[in-house]
FIMILUM-938228 format. One record per atom (N, C-alpha, C): residue in three letters; x, y, z. Coordinates in steps of 0.02 Angstrom, whole numbers, padded with zeros to 5 digits, always signed. Each point is the difference from the previous one (the first is absolute). Layout:
<pts>
ALAXYZ...
</pts>
This chain:
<pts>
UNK-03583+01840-00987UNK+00006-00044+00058UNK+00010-00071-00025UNK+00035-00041+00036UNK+00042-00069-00019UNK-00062-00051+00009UNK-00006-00043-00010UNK-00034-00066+00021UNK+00052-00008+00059UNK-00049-00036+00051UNK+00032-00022+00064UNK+00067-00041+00018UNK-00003-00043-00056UNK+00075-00042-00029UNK+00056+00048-00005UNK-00034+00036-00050UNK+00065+00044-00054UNK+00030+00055+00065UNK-00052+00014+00053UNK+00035+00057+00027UNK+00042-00023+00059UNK-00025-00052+00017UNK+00050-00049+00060UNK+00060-00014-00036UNK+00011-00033-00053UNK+00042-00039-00065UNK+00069+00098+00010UNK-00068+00065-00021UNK+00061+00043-00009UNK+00040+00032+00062UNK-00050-00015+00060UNK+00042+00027+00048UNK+00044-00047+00010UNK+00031-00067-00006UNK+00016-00056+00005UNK+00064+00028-00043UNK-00003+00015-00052UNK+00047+00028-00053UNK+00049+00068+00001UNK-00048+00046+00009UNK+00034+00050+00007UNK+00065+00018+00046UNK+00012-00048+00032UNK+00063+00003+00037UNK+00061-00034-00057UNK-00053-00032-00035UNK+00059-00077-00039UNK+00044+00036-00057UNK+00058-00072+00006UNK+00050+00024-00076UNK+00006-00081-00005UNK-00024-00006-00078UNK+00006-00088-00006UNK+00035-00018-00047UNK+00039-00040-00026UNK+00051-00018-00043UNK-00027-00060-00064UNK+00072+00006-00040UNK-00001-00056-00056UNK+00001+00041-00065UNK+00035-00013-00059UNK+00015+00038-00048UNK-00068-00017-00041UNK-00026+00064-00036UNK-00039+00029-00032UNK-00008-00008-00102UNK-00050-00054-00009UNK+00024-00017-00068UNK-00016+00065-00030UNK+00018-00007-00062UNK-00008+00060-00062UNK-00091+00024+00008UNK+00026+00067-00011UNK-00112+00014+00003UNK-00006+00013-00070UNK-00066+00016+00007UNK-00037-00020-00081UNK+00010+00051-00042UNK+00043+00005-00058UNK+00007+00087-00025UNK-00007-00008-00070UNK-00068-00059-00027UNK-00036+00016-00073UNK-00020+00067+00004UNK+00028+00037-00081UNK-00035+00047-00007UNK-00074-00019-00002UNK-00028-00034-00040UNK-00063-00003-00003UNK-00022-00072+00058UNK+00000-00010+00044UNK-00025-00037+00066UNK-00065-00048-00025UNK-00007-00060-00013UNK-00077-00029+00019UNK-00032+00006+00029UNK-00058+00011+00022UNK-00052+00012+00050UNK+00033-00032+00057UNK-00025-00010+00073UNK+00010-00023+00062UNK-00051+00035+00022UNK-00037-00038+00030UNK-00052+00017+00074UNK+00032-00062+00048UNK+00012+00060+00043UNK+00027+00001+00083UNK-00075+00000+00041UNK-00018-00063+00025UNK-00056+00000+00042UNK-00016-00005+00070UNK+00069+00057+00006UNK-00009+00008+00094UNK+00062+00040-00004UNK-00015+00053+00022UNK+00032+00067+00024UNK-00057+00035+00038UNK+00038+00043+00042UNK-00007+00027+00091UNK-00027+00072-00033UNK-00050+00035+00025UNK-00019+00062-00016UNK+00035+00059+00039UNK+00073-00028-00003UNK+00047+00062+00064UNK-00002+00059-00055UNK-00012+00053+00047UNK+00013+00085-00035UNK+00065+00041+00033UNK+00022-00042+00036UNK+00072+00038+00028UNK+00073-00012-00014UNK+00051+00039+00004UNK+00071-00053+00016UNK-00002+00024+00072UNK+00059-00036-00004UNK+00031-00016+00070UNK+00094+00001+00001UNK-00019+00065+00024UNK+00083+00036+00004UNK+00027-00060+00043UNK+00061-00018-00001UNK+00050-00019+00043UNK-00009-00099-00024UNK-00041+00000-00022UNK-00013-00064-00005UNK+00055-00030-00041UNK+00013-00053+00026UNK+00085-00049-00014UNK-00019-00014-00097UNK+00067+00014-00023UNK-00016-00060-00090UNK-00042-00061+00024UNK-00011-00021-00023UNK-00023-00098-00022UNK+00024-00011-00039UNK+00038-00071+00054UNK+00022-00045-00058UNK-00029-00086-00003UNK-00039+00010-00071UNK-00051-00071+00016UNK+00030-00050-00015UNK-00043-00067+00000UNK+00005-00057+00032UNK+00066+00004+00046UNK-00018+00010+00056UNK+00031-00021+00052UNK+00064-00077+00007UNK+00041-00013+00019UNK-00002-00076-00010UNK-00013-00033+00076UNK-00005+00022+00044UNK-00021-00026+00047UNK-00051+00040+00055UNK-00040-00038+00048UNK-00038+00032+00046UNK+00053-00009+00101UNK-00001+00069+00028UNK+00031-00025+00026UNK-00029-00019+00088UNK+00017-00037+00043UNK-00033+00000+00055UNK-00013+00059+00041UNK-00014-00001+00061UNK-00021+00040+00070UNK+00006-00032+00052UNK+00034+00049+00037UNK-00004-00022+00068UNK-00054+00037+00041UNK-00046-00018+00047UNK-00037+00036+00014UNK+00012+00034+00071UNK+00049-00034+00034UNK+00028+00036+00054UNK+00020+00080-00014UNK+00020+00004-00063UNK+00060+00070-00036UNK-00052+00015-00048UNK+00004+00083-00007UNK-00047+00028-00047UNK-00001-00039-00071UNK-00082+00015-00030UNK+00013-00048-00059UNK-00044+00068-00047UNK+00052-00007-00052UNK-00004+00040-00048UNK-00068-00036-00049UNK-00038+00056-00012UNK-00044-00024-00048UNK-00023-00050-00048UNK+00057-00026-00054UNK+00018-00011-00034UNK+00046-00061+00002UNK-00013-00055-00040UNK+00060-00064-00007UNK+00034-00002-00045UNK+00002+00046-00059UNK+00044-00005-00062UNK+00076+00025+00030UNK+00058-00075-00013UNK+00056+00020+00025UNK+00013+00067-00049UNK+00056+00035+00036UNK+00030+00067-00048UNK+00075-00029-00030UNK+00004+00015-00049UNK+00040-00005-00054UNK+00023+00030-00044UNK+00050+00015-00028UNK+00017+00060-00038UNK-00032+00004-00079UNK-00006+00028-00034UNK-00040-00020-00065UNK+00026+00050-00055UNK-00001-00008-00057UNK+00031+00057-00059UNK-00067-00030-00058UNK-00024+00041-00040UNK-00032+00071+00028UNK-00057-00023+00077UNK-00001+00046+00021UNK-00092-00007+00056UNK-00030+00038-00046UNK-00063-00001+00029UNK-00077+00028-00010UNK-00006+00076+00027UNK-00009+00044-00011UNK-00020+00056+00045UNK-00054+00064+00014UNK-00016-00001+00047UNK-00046+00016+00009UNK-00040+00068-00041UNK-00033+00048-00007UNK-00031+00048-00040UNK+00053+00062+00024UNK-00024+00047-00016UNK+00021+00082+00043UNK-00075+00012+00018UNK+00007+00039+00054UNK-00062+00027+00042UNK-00051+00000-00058UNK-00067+00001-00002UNK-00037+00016-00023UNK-00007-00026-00083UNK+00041-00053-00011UNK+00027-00009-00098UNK-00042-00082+00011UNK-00018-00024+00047UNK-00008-00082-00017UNK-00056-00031-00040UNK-00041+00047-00004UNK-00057-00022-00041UNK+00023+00018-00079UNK+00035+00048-00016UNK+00023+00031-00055UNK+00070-00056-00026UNK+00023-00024+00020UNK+00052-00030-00003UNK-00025-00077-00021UNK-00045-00016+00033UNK-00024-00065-00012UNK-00064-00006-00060UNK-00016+00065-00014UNK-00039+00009-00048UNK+00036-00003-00061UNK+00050+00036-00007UNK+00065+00025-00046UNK+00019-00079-00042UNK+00011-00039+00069UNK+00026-00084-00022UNK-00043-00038-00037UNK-00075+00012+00047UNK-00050-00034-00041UNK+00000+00019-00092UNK-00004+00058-00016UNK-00003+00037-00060UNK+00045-00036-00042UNK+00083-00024+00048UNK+00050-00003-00064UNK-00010-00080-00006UNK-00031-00024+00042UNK+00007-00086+00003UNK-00058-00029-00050UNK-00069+00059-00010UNK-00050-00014+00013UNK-00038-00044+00041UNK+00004+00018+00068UNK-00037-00025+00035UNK-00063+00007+00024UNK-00050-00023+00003UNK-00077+00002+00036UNK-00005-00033+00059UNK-00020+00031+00052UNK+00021-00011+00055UNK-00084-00010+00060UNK-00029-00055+00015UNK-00042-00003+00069UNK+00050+00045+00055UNK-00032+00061+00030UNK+00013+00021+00029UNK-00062-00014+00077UNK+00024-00030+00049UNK-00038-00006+00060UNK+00014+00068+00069UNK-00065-00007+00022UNK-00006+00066+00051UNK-00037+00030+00027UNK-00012+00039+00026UNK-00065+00033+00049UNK-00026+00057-00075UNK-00088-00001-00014UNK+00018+00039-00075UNK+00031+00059+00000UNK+00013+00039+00061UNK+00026+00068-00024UNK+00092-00015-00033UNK+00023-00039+00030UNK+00064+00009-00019UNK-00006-00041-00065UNK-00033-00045-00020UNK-00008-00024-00065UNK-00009+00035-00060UNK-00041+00051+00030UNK-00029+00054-00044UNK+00065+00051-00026UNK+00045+00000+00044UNK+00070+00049+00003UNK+00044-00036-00093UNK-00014-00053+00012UNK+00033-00066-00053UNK-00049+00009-00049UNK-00059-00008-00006UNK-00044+00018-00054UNK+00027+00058-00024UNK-00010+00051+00038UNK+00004+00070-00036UNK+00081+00011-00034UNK+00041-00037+00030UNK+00087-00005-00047UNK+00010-00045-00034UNK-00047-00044-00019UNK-00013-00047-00051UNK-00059-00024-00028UNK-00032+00015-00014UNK-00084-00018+00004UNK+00005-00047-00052UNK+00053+00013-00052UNK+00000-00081-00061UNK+00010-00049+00047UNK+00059-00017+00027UNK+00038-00038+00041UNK-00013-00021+00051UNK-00066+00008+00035UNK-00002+00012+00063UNK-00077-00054+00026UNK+00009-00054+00012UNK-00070-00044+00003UNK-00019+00001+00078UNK-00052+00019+00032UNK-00009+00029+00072UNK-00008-00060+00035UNK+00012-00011+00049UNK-00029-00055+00047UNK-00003+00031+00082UNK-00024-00041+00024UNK-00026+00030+00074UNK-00035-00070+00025UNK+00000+00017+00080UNK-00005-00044+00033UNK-00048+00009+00060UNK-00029-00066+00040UNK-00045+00026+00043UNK+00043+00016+00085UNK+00072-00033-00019UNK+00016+00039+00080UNK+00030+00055-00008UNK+00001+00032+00096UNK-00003+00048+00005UNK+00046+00044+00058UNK+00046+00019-00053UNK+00079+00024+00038UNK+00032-00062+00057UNK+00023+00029+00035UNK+00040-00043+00033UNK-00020-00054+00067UNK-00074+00038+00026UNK-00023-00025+00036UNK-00036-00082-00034UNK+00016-00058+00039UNK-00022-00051+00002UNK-00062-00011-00006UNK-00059-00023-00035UNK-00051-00010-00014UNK-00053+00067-00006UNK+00026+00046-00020UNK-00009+00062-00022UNK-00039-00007-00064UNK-00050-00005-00030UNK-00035-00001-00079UNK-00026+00037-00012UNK+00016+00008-00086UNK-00051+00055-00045UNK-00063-00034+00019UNK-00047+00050-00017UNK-00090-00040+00014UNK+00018-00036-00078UNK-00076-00050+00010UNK+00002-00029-00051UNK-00043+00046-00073UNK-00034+00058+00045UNK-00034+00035-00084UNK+00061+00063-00002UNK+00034+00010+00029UNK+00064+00058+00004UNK+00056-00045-00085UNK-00012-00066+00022UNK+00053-00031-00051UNK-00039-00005-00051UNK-00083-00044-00023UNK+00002+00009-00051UNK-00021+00075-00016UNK-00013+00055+00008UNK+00003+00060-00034UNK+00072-00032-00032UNK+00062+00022+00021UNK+00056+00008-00036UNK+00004-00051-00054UNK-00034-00059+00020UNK+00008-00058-00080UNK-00058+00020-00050UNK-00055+00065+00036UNK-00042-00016-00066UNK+00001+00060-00018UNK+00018+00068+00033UNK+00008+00060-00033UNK+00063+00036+00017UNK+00029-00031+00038UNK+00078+00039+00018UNK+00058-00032-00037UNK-00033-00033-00075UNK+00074-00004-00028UNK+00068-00066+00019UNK-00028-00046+00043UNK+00048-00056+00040UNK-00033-00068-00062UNK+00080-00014+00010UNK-00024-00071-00028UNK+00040-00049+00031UNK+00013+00015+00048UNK+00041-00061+00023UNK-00016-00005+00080UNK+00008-00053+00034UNK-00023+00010+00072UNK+00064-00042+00032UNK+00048+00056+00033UNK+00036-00023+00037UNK+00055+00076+00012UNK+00057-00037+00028UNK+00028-00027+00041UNK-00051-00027+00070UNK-00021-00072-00008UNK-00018-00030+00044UNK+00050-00049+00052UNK+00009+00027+00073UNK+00057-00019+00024UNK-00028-00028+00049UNK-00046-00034+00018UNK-00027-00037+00056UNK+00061-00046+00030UNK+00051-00015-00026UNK+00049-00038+00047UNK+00020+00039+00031UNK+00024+00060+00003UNK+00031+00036+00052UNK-00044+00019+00064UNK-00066-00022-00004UNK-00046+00005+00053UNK-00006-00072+00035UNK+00047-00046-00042UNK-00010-00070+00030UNK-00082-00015-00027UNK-00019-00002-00050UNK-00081-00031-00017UNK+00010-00018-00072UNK-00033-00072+00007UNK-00001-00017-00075UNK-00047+00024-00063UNK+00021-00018-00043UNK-00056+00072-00062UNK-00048-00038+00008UNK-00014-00075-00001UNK-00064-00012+00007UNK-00036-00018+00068UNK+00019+00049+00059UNK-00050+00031+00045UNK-00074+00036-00013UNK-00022-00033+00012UNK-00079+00021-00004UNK-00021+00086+00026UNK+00058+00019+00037UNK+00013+00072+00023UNK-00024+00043-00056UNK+00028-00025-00033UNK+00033+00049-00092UNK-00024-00027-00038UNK-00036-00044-00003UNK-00057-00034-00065UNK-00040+00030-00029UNK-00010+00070+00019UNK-00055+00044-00045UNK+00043+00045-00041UNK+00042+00002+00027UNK+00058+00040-00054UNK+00006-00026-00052UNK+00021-00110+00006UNK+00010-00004-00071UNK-00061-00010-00050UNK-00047+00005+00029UNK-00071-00035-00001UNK-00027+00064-00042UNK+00032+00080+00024UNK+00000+00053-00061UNK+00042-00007-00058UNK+00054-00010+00011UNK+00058-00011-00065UNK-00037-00055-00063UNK-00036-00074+00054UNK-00014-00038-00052UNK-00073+00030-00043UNK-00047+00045+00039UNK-00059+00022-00027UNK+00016+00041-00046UNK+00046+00054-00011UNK+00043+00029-00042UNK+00055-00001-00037UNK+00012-00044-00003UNK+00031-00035-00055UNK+00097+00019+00005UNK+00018+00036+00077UNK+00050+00028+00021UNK+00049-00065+00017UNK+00060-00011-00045UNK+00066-00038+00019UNK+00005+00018+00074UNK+00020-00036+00046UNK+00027+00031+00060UNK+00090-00039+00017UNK+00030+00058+00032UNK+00070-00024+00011UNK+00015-00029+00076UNK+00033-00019+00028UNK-00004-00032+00052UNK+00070-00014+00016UNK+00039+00023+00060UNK+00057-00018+00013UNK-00011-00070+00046UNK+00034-00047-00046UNK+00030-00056+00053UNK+00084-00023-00002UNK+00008-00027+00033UNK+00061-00060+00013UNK+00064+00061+00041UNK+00039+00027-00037UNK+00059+00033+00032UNK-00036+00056+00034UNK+00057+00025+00046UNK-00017+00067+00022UNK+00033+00008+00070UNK+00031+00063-00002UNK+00040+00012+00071UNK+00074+00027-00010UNK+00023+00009-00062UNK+00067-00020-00002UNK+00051-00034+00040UNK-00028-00060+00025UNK+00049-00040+00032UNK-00009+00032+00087UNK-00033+00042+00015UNK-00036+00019+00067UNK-00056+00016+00026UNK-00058-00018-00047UNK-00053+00009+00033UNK-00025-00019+00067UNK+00041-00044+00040UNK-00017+00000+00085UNK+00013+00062+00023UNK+00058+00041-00030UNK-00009+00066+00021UNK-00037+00039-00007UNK+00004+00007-00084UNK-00035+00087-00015UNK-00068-00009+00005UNK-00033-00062-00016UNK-00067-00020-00031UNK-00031-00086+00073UNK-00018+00030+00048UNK+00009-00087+00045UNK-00065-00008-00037UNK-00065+00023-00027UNK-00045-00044-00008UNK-00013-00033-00059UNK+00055+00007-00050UNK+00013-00048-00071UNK+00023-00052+00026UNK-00041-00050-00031UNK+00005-00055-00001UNK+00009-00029-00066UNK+00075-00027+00005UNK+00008-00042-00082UNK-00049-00052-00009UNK-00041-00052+00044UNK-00040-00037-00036UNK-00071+00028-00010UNK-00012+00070-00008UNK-00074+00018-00020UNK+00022+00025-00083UNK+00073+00004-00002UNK+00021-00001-00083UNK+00002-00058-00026UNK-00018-00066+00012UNK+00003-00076-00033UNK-00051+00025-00056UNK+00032+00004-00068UNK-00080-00001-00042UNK-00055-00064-00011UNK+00011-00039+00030UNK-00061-00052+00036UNK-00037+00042+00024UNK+00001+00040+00036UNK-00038+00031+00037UNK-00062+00057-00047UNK+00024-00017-00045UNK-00048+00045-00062UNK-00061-00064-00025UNK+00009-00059+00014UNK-00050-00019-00019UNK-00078-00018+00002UNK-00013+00029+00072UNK-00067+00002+00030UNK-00022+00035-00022UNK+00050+00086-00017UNK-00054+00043-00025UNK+00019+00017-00059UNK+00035-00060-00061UNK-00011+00000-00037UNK-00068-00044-00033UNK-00006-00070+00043UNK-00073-00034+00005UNK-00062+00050+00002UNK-00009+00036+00052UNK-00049+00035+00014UNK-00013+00079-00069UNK+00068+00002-00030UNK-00029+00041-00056UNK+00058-00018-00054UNK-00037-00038-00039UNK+00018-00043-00063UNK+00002+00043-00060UNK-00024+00053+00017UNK+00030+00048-00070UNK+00061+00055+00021UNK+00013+00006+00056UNK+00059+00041+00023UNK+00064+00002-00033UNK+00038+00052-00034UNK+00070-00012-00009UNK+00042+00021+00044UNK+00041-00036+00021UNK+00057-00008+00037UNK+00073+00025-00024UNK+00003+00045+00031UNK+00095+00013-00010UNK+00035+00008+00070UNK+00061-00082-00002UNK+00013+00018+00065UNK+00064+00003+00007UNK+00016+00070+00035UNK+00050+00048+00015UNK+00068-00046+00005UNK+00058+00018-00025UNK+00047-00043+00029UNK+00018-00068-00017UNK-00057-00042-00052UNK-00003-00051-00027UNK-00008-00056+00051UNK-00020+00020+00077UNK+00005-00044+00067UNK+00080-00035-00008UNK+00023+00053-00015UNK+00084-00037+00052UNK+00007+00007+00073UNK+00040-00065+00000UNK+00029-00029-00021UNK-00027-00088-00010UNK-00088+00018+00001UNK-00026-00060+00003UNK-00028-00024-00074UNK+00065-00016-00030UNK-00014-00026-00066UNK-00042-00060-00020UNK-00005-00048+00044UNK-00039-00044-00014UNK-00080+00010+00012UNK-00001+00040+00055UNK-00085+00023+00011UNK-00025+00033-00047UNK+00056+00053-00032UNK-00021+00023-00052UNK-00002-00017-00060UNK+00018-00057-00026UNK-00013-00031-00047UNK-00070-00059-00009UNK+00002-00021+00066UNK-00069-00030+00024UNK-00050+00038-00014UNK-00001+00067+00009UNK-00049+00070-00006UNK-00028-00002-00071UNK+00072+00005-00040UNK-00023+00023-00071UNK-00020-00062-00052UNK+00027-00089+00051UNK-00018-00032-00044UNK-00098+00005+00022UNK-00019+00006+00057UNK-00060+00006+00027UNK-00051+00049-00038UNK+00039+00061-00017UNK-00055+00042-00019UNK+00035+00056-00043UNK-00046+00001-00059UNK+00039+00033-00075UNK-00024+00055+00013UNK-00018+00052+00053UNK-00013+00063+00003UNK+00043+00042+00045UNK+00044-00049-00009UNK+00067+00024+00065UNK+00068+00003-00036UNK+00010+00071+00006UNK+00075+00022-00003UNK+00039+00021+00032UNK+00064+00016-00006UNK+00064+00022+00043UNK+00013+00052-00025UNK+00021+00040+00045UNK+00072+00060-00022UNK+00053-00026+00027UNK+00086+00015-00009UNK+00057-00005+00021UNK+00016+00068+00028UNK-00048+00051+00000UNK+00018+00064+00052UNK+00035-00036+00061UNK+00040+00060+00026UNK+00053-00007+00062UNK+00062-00045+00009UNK-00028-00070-00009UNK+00037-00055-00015UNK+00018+00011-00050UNK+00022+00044-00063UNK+00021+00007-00050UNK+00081+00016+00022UNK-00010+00056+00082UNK+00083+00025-00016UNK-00007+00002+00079UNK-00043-00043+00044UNK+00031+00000+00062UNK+00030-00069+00035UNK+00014-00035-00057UNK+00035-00085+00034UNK+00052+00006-00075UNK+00036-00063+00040UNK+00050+00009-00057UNK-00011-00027-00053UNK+00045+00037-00044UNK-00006-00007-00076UNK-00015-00078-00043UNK+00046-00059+00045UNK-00017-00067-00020UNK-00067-00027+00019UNK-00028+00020+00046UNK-00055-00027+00058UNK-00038+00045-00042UNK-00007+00045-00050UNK-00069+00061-00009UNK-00034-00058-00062UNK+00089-00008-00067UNK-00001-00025-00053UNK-00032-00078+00020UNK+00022-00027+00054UNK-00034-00081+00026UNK-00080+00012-00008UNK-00018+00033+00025UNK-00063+00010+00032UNK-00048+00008-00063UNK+00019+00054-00051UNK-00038+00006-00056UNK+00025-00047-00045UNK+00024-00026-00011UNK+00020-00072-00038UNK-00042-00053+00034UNK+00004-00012+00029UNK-00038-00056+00034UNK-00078+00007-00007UNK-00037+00051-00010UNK-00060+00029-00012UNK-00013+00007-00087UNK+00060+00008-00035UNK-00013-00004-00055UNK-00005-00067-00013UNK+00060-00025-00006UNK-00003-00073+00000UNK-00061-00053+00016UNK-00016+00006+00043UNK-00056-00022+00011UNK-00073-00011-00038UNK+00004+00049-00025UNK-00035+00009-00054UNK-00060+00068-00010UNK+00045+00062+00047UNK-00079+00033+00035UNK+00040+00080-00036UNK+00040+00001-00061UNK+00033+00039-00020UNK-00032+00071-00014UNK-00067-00032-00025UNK-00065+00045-00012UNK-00024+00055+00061UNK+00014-00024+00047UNK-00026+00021+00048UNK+00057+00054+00051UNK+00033-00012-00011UNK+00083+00059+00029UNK-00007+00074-00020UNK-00008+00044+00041UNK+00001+00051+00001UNK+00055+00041+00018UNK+00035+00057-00043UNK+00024+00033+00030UNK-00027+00069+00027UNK+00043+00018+00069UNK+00012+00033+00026UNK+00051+00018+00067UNK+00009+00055+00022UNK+00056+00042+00031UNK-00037-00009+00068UNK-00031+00019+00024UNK-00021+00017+00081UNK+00027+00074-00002UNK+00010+00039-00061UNK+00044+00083+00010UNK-00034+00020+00057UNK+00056+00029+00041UNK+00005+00044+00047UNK+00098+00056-00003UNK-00019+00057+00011UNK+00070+00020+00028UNK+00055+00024-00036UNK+00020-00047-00059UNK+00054-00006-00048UNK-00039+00000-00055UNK-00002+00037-00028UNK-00032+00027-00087UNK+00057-00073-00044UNK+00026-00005+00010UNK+00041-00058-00047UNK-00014-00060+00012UNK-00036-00018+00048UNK-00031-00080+00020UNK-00023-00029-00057UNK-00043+00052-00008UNK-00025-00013-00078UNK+00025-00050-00061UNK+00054+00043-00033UNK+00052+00003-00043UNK+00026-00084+00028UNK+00031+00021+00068UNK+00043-00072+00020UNK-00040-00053-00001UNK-00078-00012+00008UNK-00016-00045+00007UNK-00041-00036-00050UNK-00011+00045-00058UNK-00010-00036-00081UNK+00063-00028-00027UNK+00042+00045+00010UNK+00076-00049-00012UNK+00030-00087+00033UNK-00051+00016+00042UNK+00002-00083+00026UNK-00020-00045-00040UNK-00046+00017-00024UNK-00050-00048-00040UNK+00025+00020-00086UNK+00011+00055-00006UNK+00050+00013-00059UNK+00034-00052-00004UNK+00050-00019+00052UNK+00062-00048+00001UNK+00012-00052-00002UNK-00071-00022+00029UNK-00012-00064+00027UNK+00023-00060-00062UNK+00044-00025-00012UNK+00012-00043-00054UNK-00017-00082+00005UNK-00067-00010+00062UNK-00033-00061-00016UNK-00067+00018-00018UNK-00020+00060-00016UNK-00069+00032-00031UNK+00024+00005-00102UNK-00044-00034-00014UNK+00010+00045-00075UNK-00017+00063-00005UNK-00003+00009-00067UNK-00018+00079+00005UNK-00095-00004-00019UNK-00013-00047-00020UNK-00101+00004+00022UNK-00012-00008+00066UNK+00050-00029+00042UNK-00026+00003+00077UNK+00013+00052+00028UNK+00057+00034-00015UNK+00017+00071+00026UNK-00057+00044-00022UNK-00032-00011-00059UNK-00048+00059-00023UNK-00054-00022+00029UNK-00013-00061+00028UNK-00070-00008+00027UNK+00001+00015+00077UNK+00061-00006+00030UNK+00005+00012+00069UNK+00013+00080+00016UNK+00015+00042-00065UNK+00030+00057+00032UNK-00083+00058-00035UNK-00040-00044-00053UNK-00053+00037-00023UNK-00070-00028-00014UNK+00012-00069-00031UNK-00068-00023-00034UNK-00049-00035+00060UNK+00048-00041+00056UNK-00063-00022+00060UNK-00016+00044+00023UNK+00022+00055+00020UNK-00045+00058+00048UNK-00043+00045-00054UNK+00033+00012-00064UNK-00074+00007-00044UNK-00074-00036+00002UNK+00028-00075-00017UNK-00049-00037+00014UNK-00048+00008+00079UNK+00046-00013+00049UNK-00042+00004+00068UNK-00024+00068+00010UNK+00026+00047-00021UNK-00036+00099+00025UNK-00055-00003-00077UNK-00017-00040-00059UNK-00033+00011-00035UNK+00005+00070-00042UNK+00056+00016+00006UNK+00019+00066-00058UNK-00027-00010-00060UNK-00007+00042-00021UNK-00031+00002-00088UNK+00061-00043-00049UNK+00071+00020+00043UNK+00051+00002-00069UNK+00045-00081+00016UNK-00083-00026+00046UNK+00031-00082+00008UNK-00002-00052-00051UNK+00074+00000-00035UNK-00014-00056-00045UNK+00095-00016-00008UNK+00004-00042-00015UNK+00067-00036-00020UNK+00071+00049-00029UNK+00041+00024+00042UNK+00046+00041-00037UNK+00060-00053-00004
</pts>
C-alpha cells in the first residue's frame, strides 16, 4: 500500500505519457554504491499504463468548464520512454536494477508490502514506515502500533510523511507525538514538502496545500525536538530560498531530489540542485527517485546526477552515497 501522496501522485499518472530525451543510464560493470532514499513500496504493474517520458518541459493548464484530465505534464513525443513492468515482474525488475547499479534503497510503506521488498532484497532493502493511514484523511497508526515497528519490527526510517496533502503543517501539535517518538528513538524521519500535484492538485488532491510544504514550516517542531533528523522530501521545491534558510538554521536537516529529479524540466531540476550545492549545503543532498511504476526511473535518475557537469565527481559521490550514509548512520559510513 502507497503512502497517501504516492497513491494520489499514481492515480494522477497512470493515465500519463511525458516527454524529453533520456540521457545515457548507468552501465558500470562494477557500479559504486548509491542509496536511493525514497522509493514507493508498490508490489504491482500496471498493464496498459502509457511509457514515461521524464522531465516534462512544460506543465499544462485546465479549463474547468471541460473535463480535466488528471494530470498537467504536457504530452510530447520522446525516444527512448520509460516502461512500465509486465504483470506481476515489478518488484523483480526493480530489484534486478538495484543489483546491477548497486543500489540500497529506503523503501517506504504500510509494513506488509515493505516486507514483500525485504524478502527480494533483504541486503538492499532499508524499511521505513509511517504513522498515516491509507487514504483516508487523518486516519493514524496508534502511537505504540508505530513504535513496536521502530523497536522490534525492523523500521528505521519514519516516513513517507505527507501531511501537506491533508493541508496541515508538520509542526501541528496534532502529530507531535509521532515526532516526539522518532526523536526518543533515535529514528531520521522523512517528510514531504514544497511540490506536489503534478501541475493539478486542485483537481486530483483539493486538500494539498502548497504552503504547508514551505520548509519554514519545519521549524517549530524542529525547536521543540532539537535532536530530530530531518529529511525533507523533494528538497522543498520550488522554495529555494526557504530552504536554504532551513539548512543555514539547522545542521540536522537534509534534502532528497526524489521526484523533482525527473518531473520538471531538465534545466530547472540541474538549477535547483546547483543552487543548493553552491550554497554551501553540498553535504547535505540526497539522492533519490520517488520509484514508482517504471523499473528504469531508477537507472534514469542516477544518470542525472551522473551527468551533472557543475558537480565534481566528490559531490556526485557524496550526493548519490556518502550524505545519506552519514544521515541513515550505516556501518559502511565513511568517505568513498
Amino acid at each position: 500500500m502507497l503512502s497517501v501522496p504516492s497513491r494520489r501522485f499514481l492515480c494522477a499518472v497512470l493515465l500519463a505519457s511525458w516527454p524529453t530525451a533520456v540521457p545515457a543510464q548507468n552501465t558500470e560493470a562494477r557500479a559504486q554504491p548509491v542509496i536511493d532514499v525514497h522509493v514507493h513500496a508498490m508490489d504491482a504493474s500496471f498493464p496498459g499504463v502509457a511509457p514515461m517520458c521524464p522531465n516534462t518541459s512544460r506543465f499544462s493548464a485546465s479549463d474547468p468548464r471541460e473535463k480535466e484530465e488528471p494530470f498537467g505534464w504536457v504530452k510530447e513525443p520522446c525516444t527512448p520512454a520509460l516502461h512500465p513492468s509486465a504483470p506481476g515482474e515489478y518488484i523483480k525488475d526493480v530489484v534486478a536494477d538495484m543489483e546491477r547499479l548497486n543500489v540500497t534503497a529506503v523503501v517506504f510503506g504500510d509494513p506488509e508490502s515493505v516486507q514483500k521488498w525485504k524478502d527480494a532484497a533483504p541486503a538492499r532493502v532499508i524499511p521505513g514506515t509511517s504513522f498515516e493511514n491509507g487514504m483516508a484523511p487523518g486516519q493514524r497508526v496508534g502511537l505504540e502500533e508505530l513504535r513496536r515497528a521502530f523497536t522490534s519490527g525492523g523500521f528505521k526510517v519514519m516516513g513517507e510523511i505527507a501531511l501537506q496533502y491533508q493541508g496541515i503543517s508538520p509542526s501541528d501539535p496534532a502529530v507531535d507525538a509521532y515526532f516526539a517518538l522518532a526523536e526518543e528513538l533515535d529514528v531520521p524521519v522523512a517528510i514531504h514538502m514544497g511540490t506536489g500535484g503534478s501541475g493539478r492538485a486542485n483537481v486530483t488532491t483539493p486538500m494539498f496545500r502548497g504552503s504547508m510544504g514551505n520548509p519554514l514550516l519545519l521549524e517549530e517542531l524542529l525547536a521543540r525536538h532539537p535532536k530530530l533528523r530531518v529529511q525533507v522530501m523533494h528538497a522543498g521545491y520550488p522554495m529555494i530560498d526557504n530552504m536554504l534558510t532551513l539548512l543555514q538554521a539547522s545542521s540536522h536537516v537534509y534534502v532528497d531530489v526524489a521526484g523533482l529529479i525527473w518531473s520538471y524540466p531538465i534545466k530547472e531540476v540541474n538549477r535547483y540542485i546547483e543552487r543548493l550545492v553552491d550554497a554551501g549545503f553540498g553535504d547535505r543532498v540526497m539522492f533519490g527517485t520517488d520509484q514508482l511504476i517504471w523499473p528504469k526511473l531508477m537507472a534514469y535518475s542516477i544518470s542525472i546526477i551522473q551527468n551533472a557537469d557543475y558537480l565534481t565527481p566528490q559531490q556526485k559521490r557524496d550526493i548519490l552515497y556518502n550524505n545519506a550514509a552519514r544521515f541513515l548512520r550505516l556501518e559502511a559510513a565513511r568517505a568513498r
